[in-house]
mmJSON file of the N, C-alpha and C atoms, coordinates in Angstrom:
{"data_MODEL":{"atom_site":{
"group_PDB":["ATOM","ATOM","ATOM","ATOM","ATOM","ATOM","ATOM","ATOM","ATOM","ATOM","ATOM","ATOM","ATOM","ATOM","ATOM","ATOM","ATOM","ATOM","ATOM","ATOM","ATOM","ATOM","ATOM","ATOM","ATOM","ATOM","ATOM","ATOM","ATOM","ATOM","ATOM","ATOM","ATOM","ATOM","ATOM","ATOM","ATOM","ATOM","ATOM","ATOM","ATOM","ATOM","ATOM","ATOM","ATOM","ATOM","ATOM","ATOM","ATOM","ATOM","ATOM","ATOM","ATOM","ATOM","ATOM","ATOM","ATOM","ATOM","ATOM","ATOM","ATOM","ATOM","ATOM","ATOM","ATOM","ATOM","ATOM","ATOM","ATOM","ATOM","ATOM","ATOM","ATOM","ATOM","ATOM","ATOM","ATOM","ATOM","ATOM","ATOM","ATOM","ATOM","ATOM","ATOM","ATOM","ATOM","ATOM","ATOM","ATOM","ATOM","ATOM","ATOM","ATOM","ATOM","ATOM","ATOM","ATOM","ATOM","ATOM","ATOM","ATOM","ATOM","ATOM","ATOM","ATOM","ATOM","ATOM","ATOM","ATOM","ATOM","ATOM","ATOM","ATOM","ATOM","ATOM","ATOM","ATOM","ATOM","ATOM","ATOM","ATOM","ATOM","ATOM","ATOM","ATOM","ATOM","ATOM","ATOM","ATOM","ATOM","ATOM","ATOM","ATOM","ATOM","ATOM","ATOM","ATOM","ATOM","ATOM","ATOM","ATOM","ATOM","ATOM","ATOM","ATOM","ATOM","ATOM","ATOM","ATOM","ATOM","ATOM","ATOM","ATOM","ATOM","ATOM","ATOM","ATOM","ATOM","ATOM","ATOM","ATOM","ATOM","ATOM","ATOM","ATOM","ATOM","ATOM","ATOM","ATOM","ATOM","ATOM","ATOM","ATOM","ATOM","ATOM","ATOM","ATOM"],
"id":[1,2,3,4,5,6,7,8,9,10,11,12,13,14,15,16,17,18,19,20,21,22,23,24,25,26,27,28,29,30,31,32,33,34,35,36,37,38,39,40,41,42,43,44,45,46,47,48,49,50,51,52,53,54,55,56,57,58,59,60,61,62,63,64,65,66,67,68,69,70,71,72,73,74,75,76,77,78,79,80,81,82,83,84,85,86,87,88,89,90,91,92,93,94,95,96,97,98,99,100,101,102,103,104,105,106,107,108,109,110,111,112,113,114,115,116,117,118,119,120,121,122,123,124,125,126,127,128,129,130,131,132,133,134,135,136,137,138,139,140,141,142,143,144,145,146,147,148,149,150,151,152,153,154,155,156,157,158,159,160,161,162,163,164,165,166,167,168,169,170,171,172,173,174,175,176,177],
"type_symbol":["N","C","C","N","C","C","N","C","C","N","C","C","N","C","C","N","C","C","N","C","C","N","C","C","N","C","C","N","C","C","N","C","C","N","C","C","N","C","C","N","C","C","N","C","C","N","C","C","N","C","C","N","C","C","N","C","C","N","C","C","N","C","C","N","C","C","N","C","C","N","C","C","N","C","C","N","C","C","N","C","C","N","C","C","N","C","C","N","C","C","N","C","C","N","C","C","N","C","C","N","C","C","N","C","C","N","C","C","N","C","C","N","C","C","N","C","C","N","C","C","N","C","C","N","C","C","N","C","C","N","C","C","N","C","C","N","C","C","N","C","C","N","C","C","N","C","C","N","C","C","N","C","C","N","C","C","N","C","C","N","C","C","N","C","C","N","C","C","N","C","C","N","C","C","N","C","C"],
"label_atom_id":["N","CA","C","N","CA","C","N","CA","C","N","CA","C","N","CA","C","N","CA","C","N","CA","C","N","CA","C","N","CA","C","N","CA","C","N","CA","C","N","CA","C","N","CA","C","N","CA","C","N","CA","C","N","CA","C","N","CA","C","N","CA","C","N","CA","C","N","CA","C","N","CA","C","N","CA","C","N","CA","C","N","CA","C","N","CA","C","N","CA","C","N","CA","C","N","CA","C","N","CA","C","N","CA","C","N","CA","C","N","CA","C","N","CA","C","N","CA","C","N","CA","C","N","CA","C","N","CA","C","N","CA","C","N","CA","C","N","CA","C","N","CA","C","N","CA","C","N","CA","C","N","CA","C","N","CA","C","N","CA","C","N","CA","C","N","CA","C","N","CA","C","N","CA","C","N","CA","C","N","CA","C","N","CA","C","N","CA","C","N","CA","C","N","CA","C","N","CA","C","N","CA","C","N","CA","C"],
"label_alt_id":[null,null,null,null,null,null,null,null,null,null,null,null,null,null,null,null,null,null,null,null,null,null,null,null,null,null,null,null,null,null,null,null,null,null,null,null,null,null,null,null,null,null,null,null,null,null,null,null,null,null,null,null,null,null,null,null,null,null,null,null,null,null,null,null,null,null,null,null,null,null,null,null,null,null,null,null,null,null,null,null,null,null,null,null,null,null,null,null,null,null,null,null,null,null,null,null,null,null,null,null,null,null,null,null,null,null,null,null,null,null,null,null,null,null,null,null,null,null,null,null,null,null,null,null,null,null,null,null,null,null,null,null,null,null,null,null,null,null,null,null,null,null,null,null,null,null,null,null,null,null,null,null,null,null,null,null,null,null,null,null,null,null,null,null,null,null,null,null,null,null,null,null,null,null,null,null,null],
"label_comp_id":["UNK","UNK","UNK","UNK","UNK","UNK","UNK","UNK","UNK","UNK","UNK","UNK","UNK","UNK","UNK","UNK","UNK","UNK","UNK","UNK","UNK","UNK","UNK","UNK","UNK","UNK","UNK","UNK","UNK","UNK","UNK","UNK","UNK","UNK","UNK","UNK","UNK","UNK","UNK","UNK","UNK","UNK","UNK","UNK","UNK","UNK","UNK","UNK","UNK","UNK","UNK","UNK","UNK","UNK","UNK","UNK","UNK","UNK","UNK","UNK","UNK","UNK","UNK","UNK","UNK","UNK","UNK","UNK","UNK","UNK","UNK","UNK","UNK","UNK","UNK","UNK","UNK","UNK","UNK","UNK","UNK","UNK","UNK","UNK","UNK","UNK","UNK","UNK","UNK","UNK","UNK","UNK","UNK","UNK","UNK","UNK","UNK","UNK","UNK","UNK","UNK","UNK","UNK","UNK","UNK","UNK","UNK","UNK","UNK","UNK","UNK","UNK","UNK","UNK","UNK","UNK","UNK","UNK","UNK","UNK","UNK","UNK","UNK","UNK","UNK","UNK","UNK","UNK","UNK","UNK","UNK","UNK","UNK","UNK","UNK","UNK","UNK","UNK","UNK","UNK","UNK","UNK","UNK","UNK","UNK","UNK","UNK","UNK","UNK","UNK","UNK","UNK","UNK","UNK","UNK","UNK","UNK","UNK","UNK","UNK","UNK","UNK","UNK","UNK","UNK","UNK","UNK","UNK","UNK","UNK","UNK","UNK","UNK","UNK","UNK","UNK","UNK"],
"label_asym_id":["A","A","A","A","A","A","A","A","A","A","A","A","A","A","A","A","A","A","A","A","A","A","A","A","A","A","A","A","A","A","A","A","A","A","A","A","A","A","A","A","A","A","A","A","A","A","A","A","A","A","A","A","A","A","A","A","A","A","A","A","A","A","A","A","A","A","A","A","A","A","A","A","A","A","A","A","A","A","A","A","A","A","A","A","A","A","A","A","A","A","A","A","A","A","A","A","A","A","A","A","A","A","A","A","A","A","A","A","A","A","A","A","A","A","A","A","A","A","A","A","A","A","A","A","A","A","A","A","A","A","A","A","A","A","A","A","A","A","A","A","A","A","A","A","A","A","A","A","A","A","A","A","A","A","A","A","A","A","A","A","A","A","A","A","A","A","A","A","A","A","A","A","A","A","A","A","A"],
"label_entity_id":["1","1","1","1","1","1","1","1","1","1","1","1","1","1","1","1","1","1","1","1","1","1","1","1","1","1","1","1","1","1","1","1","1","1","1","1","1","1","1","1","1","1","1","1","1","1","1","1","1","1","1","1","1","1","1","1","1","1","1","1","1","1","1","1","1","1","1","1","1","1","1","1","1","1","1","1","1","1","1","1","1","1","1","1","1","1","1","1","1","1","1","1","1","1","1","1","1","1","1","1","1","1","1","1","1","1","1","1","1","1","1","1","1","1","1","1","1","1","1","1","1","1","1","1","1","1","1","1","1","1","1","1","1","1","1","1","1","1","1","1","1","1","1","1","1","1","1","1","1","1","1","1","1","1","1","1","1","1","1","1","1","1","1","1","1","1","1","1","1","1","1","1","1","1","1","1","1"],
"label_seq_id":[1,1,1,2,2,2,3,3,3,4,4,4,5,5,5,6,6,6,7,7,7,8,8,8,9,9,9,10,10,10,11,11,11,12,12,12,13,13,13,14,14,14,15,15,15,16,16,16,17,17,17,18,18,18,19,19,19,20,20,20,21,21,21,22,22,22,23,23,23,24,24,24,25,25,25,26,26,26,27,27,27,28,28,28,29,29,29,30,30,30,31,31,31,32,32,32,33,33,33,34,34,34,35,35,35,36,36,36,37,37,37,38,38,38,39,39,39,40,40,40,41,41,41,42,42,42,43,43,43,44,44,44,45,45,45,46,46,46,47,47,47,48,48,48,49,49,49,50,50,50,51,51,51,52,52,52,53,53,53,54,54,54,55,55,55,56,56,56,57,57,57,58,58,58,59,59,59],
"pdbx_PDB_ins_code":[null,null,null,null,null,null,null,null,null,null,null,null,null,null,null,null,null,null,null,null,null,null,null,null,null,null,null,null,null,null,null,null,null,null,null,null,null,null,null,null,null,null,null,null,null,null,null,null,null,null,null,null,null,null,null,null,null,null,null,null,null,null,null,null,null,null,null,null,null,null,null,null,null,null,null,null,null,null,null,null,null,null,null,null,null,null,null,null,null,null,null,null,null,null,null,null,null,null,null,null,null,null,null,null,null,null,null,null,null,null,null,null,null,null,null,null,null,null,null,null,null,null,null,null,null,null,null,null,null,null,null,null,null,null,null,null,null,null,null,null,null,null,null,null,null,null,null,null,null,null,null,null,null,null,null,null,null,null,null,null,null,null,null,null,null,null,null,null,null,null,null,null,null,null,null,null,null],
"Cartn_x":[-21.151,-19.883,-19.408,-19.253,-19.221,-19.738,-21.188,-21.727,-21.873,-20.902,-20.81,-19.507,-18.391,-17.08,-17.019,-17.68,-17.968,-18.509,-19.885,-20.448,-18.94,-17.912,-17.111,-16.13,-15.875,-15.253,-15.149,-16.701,-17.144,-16.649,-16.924,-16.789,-15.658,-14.779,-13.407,-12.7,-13.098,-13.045,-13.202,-14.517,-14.663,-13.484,-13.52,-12.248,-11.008,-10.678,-9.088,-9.308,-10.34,-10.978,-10.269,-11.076,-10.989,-10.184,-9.121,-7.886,-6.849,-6.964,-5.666,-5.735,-7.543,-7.401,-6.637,-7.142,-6.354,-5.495,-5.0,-3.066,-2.634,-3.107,-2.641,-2.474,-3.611,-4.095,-2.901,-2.255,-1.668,-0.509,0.434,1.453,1.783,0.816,1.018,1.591,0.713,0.846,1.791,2.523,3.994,4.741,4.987,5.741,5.654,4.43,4.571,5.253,5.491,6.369,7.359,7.756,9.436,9.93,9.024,9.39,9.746,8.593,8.712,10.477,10.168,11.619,12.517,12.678,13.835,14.172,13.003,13.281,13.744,13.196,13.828,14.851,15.512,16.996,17.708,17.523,18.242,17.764,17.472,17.13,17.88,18.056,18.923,20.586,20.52,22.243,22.488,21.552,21.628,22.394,21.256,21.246,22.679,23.032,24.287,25.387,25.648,26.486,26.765,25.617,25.097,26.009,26.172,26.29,27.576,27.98,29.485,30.424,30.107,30.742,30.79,29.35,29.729,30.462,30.455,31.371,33.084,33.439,34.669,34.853,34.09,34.398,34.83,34.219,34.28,36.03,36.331,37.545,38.452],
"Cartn_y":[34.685,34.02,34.399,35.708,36.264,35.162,35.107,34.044,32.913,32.081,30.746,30.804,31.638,31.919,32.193,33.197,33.368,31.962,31.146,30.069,28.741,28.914,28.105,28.59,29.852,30.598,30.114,29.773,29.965,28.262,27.304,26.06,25.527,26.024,26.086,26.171,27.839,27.706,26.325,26.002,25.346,23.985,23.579,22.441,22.698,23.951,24.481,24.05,24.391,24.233,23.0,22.099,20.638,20.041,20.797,19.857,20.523,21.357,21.879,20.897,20.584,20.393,18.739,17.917,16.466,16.801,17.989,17.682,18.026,18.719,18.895,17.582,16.717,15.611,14.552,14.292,13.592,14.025,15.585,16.087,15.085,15.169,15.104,13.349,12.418,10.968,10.989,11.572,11.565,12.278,12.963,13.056,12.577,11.954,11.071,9.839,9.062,8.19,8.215,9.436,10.031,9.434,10.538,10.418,8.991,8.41,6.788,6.256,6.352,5.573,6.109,7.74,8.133,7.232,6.974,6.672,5.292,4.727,3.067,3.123,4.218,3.879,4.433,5.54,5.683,4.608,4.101,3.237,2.258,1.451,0.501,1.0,2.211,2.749,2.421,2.664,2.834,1.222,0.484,-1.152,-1.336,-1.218,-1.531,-1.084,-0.016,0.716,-0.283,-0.22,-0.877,-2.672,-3.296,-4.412,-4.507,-3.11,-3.167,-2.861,-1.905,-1.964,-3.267,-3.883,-5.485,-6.197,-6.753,-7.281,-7.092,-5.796,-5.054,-5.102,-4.873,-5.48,-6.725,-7.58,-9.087,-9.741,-8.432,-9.319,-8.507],
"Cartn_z":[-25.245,-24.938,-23.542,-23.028,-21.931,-20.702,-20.989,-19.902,-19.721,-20.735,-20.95,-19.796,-20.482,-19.878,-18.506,-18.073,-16.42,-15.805,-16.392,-15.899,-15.326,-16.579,-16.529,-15.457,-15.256,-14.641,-13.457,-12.284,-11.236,-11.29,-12.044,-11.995,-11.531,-12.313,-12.396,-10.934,-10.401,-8.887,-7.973,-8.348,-7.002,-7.563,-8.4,-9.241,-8.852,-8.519,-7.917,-6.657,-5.732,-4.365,-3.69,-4.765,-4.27,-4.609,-6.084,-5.762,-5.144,-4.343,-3.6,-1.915,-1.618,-0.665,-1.265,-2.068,-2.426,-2.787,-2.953,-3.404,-2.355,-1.104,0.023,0.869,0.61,1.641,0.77,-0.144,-1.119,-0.568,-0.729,-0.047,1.691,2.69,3.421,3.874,3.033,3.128,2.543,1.098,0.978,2.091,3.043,3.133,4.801,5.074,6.353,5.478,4.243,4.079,3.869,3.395,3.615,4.821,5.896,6.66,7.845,7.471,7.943,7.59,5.923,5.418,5.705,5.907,7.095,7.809,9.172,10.328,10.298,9.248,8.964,8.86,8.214,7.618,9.083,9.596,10.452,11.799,11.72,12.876,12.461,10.928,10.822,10.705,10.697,10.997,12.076,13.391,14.08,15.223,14.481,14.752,14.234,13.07,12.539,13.487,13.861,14.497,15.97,16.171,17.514,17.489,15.878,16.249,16.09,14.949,14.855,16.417,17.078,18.22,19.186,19.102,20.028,19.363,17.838,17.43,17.576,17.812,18.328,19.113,20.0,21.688,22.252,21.004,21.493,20.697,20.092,19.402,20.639],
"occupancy":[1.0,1.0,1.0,1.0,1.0,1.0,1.0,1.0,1.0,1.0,1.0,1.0,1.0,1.0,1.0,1.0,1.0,1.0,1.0,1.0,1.0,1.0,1.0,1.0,1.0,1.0,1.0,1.0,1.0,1.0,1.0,1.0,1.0,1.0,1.0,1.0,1.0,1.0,1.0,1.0,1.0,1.0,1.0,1.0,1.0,1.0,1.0,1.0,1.0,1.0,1.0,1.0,1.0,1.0,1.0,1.0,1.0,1.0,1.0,1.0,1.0,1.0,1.0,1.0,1.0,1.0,1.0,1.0,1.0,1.0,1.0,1.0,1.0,1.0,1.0,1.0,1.0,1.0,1.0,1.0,1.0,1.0,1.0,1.0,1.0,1.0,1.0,1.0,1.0,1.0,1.0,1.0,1.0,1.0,1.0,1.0,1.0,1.0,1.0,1.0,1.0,1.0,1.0,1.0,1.0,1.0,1.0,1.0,1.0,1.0,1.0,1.0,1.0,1.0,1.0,1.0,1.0,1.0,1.0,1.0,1.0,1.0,1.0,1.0,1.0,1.0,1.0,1.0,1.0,1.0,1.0,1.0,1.0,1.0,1.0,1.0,1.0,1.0,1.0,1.0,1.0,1.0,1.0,1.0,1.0,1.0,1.0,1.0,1.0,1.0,1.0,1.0,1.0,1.0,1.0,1.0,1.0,1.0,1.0,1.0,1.0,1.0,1.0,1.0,1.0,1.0,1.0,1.0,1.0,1.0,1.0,1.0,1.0,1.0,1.0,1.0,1.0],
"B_iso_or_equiv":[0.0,0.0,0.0,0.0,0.0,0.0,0.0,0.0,0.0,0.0,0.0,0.0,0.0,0.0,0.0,0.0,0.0,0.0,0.0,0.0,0.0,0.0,0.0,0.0,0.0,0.0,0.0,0.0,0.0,0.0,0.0,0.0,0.0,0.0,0.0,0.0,0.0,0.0,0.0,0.0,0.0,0.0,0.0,0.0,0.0,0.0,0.0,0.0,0.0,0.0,0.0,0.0,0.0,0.0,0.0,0.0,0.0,0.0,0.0,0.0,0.0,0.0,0.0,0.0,0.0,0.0,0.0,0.0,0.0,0.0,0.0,0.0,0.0,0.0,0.0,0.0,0.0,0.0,0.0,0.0,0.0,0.0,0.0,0.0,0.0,0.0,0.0,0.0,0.0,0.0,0.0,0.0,0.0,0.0,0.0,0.0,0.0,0.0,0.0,0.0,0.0,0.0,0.0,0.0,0.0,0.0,0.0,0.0,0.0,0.0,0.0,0.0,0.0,0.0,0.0,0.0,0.0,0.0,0.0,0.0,0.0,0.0,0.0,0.0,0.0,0.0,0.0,0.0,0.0,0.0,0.0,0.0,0.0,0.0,0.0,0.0,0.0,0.0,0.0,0.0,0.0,0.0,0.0,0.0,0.0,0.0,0.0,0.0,0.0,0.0,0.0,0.0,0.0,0.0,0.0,0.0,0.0,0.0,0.0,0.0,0.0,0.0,0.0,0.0,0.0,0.0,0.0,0.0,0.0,0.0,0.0,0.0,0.0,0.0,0.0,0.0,0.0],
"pdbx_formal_charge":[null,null,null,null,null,null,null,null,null,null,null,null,null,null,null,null,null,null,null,null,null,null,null,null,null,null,null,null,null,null,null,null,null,null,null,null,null,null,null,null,null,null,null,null,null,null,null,null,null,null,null,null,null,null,null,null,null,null,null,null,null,null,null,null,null,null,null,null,null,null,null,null,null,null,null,null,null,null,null,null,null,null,null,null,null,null,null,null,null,null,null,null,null,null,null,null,null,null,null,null,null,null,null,null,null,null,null,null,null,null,null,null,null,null,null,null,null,null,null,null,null,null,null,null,null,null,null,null,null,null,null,null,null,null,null,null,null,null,null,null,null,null,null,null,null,null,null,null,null,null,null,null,null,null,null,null,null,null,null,null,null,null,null,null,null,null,null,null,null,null,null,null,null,null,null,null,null],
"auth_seq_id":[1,1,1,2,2,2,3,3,3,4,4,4,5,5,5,6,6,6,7,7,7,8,8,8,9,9,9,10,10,10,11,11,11,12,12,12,13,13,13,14,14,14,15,15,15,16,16,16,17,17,17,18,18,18,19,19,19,20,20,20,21,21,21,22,22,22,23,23,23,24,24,24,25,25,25,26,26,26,27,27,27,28,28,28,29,29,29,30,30,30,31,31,31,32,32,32,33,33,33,34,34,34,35,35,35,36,36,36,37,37,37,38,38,38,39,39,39,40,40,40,41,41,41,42,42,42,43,43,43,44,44,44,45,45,45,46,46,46,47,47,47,48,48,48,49,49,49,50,50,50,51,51,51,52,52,52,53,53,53,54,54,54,55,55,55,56,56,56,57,57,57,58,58,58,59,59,59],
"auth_comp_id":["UNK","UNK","UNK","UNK","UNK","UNK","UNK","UNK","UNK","UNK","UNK","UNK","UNK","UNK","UNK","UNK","UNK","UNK","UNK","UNK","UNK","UNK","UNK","UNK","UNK","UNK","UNK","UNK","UNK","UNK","UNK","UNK","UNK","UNK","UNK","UNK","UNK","UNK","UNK","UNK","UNK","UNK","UNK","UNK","UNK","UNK","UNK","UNK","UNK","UNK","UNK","UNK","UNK","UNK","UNK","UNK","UNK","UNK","UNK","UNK","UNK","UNK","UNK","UNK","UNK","UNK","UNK","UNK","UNK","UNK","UNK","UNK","UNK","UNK","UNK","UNK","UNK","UNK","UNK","UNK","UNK","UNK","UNK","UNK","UNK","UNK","UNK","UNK","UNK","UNK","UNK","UNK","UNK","UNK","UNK","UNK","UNK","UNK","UNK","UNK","UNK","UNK","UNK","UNK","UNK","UNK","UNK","UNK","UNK","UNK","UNK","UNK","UNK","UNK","UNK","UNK","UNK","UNK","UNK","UNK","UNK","UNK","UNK","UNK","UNK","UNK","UNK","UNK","UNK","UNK","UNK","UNK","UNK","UNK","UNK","UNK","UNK","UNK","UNK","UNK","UNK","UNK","UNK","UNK","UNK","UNK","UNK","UNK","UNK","UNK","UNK","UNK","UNK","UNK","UNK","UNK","UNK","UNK","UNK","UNK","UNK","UNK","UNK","UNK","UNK","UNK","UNK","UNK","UNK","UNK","UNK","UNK","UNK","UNK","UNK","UNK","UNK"],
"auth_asym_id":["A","A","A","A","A","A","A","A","A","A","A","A","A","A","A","A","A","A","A","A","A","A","A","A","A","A","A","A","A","A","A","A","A","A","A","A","A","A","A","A","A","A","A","A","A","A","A","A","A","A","A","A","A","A","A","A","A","A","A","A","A","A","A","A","A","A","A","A","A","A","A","A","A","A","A","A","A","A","A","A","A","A","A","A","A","A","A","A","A","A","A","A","A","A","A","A","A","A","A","A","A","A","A","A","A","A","A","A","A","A","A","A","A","A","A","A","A","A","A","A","A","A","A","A","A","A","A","A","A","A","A","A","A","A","A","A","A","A","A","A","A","A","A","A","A","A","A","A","A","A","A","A","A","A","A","A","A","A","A","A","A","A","A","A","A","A","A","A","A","A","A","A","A","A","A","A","A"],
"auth_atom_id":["N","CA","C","N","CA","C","N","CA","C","N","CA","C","N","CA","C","N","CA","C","N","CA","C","N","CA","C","N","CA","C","N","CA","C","N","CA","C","N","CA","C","N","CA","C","N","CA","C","N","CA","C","N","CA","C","N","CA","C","N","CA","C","N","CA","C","N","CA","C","N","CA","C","N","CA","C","N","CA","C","N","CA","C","N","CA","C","N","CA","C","N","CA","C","N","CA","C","N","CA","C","N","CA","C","N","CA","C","N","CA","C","N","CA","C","N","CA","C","N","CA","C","N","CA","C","N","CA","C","N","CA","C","N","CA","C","N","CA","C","N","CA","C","N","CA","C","N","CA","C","N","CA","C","N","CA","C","N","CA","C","N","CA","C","N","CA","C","N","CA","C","N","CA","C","N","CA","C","N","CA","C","N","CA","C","N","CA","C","N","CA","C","N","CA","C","N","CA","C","N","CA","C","N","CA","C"],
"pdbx_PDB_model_num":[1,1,1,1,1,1,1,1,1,1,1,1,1,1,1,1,1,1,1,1,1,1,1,1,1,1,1,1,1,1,1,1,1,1,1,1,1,1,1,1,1,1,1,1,1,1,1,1,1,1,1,1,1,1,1,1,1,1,1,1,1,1,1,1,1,1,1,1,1,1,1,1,1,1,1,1,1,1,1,1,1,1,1,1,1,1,1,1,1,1,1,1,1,1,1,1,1,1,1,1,1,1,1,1,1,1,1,1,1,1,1,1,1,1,1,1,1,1,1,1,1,1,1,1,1,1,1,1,1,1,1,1,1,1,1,1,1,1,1,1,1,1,1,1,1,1,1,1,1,1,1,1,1,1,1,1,1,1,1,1,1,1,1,1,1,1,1,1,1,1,1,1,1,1,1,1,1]
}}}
């Protein structure tokens, strides 16, 4: 039983291996789309702001 358990042992490893590097590579594309939809939103604050002051100006 011992060397069934170790065999699985070593397996196991390399299975942690490879999903830390895909949950890493998974982490990162989330949070480059965070970050995208950040920049959308503040970019359309930004636009908004932008149209509310010309509209104010013009009255």
């Amino acid at each position: 039983v011992a060397l069934v358990s170790s065999a699985s042992g070593s397996k196991s490893q390399d299975n942690t291996k490879k999903n830390r590097i895909q949950r890493t590579q998974k982490k990162a594309k989330e949070t480059e789309l965070e970050d995208h939809l950040r920049n959308i939103k503040s970019s359309l604050n930004k636009a908004s702001v932008v149209d509310s002051k010309a509209t104010s100006s013009h009255i």
